[in-house]
N, C-alpha and C positions, 0 to 999 in steps of 0.2 A: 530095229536093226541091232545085230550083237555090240558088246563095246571092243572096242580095241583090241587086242592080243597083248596088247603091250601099250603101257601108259610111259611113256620114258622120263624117265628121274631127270627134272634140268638141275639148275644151281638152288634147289630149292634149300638148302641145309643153312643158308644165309638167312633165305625169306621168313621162314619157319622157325630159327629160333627166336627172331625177332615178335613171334606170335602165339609162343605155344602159352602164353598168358591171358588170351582172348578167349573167353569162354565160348565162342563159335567155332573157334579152329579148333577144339578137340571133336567137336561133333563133325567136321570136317572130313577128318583124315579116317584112312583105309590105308591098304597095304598091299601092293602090286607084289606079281608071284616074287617078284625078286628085293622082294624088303620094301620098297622103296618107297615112300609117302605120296598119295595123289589123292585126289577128289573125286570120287564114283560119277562116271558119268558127266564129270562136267558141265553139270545141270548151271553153271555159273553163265553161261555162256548166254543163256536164254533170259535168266531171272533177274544176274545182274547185282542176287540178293547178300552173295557173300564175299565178304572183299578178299580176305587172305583164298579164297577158292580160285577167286577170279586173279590173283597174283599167278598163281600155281600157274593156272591155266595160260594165262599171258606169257610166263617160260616154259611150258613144254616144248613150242612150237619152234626155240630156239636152240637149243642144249643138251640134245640126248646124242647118247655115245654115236649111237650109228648115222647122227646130220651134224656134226659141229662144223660151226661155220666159222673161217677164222677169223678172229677178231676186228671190229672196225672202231676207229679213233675216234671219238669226240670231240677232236680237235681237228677236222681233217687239212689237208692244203684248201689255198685257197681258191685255185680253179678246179675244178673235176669235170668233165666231158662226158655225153650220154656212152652208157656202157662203159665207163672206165673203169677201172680195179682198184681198189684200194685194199691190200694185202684178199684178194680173191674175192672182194666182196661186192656186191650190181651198185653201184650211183647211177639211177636213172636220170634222167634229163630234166631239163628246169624248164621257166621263161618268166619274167617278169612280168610286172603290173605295178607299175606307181614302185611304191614299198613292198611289196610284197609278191612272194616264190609261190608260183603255180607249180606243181608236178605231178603225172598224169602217175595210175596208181589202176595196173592191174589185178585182177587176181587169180590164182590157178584156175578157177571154171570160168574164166571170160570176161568176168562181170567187169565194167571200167565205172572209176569216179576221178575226178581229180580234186587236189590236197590244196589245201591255199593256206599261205600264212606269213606275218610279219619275218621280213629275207633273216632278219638277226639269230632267228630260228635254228635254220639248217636242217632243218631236218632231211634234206635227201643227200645231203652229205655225210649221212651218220649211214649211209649205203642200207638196201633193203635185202630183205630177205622173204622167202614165199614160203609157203606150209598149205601143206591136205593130208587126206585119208581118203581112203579107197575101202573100199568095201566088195566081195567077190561072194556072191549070192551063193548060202548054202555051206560055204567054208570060211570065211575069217575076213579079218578087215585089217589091214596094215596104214600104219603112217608112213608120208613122204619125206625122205631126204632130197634135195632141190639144191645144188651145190652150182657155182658159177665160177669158171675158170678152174676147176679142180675137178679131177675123176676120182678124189676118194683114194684111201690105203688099203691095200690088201695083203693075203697071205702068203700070193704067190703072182710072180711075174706077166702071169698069160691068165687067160680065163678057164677056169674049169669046163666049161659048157657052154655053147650059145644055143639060142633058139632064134629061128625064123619070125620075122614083125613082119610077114605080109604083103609089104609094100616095097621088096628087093632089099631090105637091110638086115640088121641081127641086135638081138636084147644078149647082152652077156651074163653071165651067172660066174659071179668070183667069190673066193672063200673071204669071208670074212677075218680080220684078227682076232685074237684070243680075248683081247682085254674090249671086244665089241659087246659082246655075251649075247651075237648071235653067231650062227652059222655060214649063211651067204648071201650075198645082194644078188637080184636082178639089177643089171645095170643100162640106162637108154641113154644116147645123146643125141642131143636137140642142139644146134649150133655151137655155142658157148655155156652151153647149161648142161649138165648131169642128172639124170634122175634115179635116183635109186629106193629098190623095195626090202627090205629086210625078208628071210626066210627062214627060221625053228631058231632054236637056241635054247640057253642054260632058261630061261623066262617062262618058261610054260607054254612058250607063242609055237603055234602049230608047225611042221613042215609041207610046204607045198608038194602035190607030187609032179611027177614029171606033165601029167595031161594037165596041171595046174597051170603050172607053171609056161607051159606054151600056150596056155588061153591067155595070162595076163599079156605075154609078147604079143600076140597078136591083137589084141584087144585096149589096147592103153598108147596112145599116142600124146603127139606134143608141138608145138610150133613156136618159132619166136616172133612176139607179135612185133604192130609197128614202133610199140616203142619198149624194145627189148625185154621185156618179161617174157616167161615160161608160162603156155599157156597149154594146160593140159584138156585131153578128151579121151573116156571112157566111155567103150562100148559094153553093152548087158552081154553076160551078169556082172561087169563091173560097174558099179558106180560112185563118184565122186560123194562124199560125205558133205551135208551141212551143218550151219552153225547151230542147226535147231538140236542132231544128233550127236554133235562133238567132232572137233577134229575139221571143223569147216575152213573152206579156203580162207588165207590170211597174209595179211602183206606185212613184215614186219623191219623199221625202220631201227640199226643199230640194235639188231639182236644182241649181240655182245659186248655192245659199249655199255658203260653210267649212265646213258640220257638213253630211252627206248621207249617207241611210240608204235603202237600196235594199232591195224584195223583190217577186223572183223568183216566178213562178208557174209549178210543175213537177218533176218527176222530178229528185230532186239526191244528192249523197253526202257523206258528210265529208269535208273538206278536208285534203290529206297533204303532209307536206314538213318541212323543218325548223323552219319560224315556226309547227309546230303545237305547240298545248297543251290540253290538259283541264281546265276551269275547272268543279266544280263538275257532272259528268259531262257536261259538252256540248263538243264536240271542235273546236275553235276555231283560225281562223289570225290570227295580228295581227303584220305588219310596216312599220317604218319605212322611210317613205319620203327618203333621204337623212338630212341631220342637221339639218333643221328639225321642231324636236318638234310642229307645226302640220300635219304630213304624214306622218298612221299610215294605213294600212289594215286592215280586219278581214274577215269573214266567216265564217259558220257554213251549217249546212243542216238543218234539222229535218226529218225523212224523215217523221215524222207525220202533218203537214199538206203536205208538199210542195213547202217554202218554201225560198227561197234570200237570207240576210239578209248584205247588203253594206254596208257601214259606212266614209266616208271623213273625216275632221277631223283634228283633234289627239288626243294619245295620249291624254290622259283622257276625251275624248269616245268615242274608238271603244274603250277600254277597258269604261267605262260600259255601251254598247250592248251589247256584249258579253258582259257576265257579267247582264246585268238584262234586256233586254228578252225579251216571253214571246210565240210564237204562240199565239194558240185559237180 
């Protein structure tokens, strides 16, 4: 499959200078049409083998201009309710066990696992966030904007365009901002959830044409499941990206906070290199980023479930995640 149109620049300009001392991160880096540092391919995804790639990769999913999500607290209150908001972002629902927070843990194509882990954690209070890629056979592959309780800023009050979704409803098409450095969204809503596709721009990313562009409406649906995530479906020639190809569905915990906990859905391995260790039989990587103890990296891969768990905060946070949290 082609790569991407567009690799979107997260907060990497923090991650990156903390690394440009690593003699793996120059063999790393390329350069999207619009300057911007990423990893070709993503190949990180699969192999597992390069940690600052596999950092890269763990923020794109959260931070590019045209999906920012707004920020979630670290600290959040101390009740949260399933689907509640906190500053626009999902806190899915909990349930206990003894000492420990079960939370069910969909992902844009379907797939369900649920998350277990010591309550001191919090992690589903640090609110989730979803990510994909689409792929439209023969022309271009876009990433997903996934926004909850928000439809997103545009250039103008109404929509430029709609097009017919088939099923009695309408996919909108609005101008983008200037400072987006694309052109326009296809825009769908799904109950409480947003979907939006990016379309051409200053990036070198294609423009849909019009017969495009009414295929993806018609062909790209969504529903909110039973336990409120956005749960997407693509009909050919679209199809839903995996983890194998890049850009695979991804559920990600506190995109925008200090503590964030990413998992992958897909075909993975255990992670090899020197920051590897065995904790407990599960084959773990955890390295500092620079010498602010506020900047570890971790990851694992449970070949059981299929899951790819990325872990970024401070060392005792991603230690924690690390030796404690459970797929099932």
């Amino acid at each position: 499959m082609a790569a991407l149109d567009r690799i979107p620049a997260p907060d990497a300009d923090r991650l990156w200078s903390e690394a440009e001392g690593r003699s793996y991160a120059t063999e790393a880096l390329s350069l999207d049409p619009a300057g911007r540092r990423r990893v070709p391919g993503l190949t990180v995804a699969v192999t597992l083998t390069a940690t600052i790639g596999a950092i890269l990769w763990l923020a794109q999913a959260f931070d590019r201009p045209e999906a920012k999500q707004p920020g979630a607290s670290s600290s959040p209150p101390a009740s949260t309710g399933p689907g509640e908001s906190l500053a626009a972002t999902f806190v899915p629902s909990t349930r206990s066990e003894d000492d420990r927070t079960i939370v069910p843990v969909t992902f844009p194509n379907g797939a369900t696992v649920a998350l277990s882990y010591s309550s001191t954690l919090r992690i589903a209070d640090l609110g989730a966030t979803s990510y994909g890629a689409i792929d439209l056979a023969g022309c271009c592959s876009r990433d997903l904007s996934i926004l909850y309780r928000d439809k997103g800023q545009y250039a103008d009050t109404e929509p430029f365009r709609t097009y017919p979704d088939g099923r009695g409803g309408e996919v909108e098409l609005w101008r983008a901002l200037p400072s987006d450095g694309v052109n326009f969204y296809l825009v769908w809503s799904f109950g409480p959830w947003t979907l939006r596709v990016w379309d051409g721009g200053d990036n070198g990313g294609a423009t849909l044409s019009e017969a495009e562009r009414a295929l993806w409406a018609t062909h790209l649906t969504g529903r909110v499941a039973d336990d409120r995530y956005l749960v997407l479906q693509a009909e050919s020639p679209l199809e839903l990206r995996t983890m194998e190809t890049s850009g695979g569905p991804q559920v990600i915990f506190g995109s925008t906070a200090d503590e964030t906990v990413k998992l992958a859905s897909g075909s993975c391995s255990a992670p090899n290199g020197e920051d590897v260790q065995t904790i407990d039989g599960r084959v773990v990587e955890e390295t500092a980023l620079g010498q602010d103890p506020n900047r570890y990296f971790g990851q694992w891969c449970d070949e059981q479930h299929s899951i790819l768990v990325q872990v970024y905060g401070g060392q005792q946070f991603v230690d924690q995640v690390l030796r404690d949290i459970v797929i099932r």
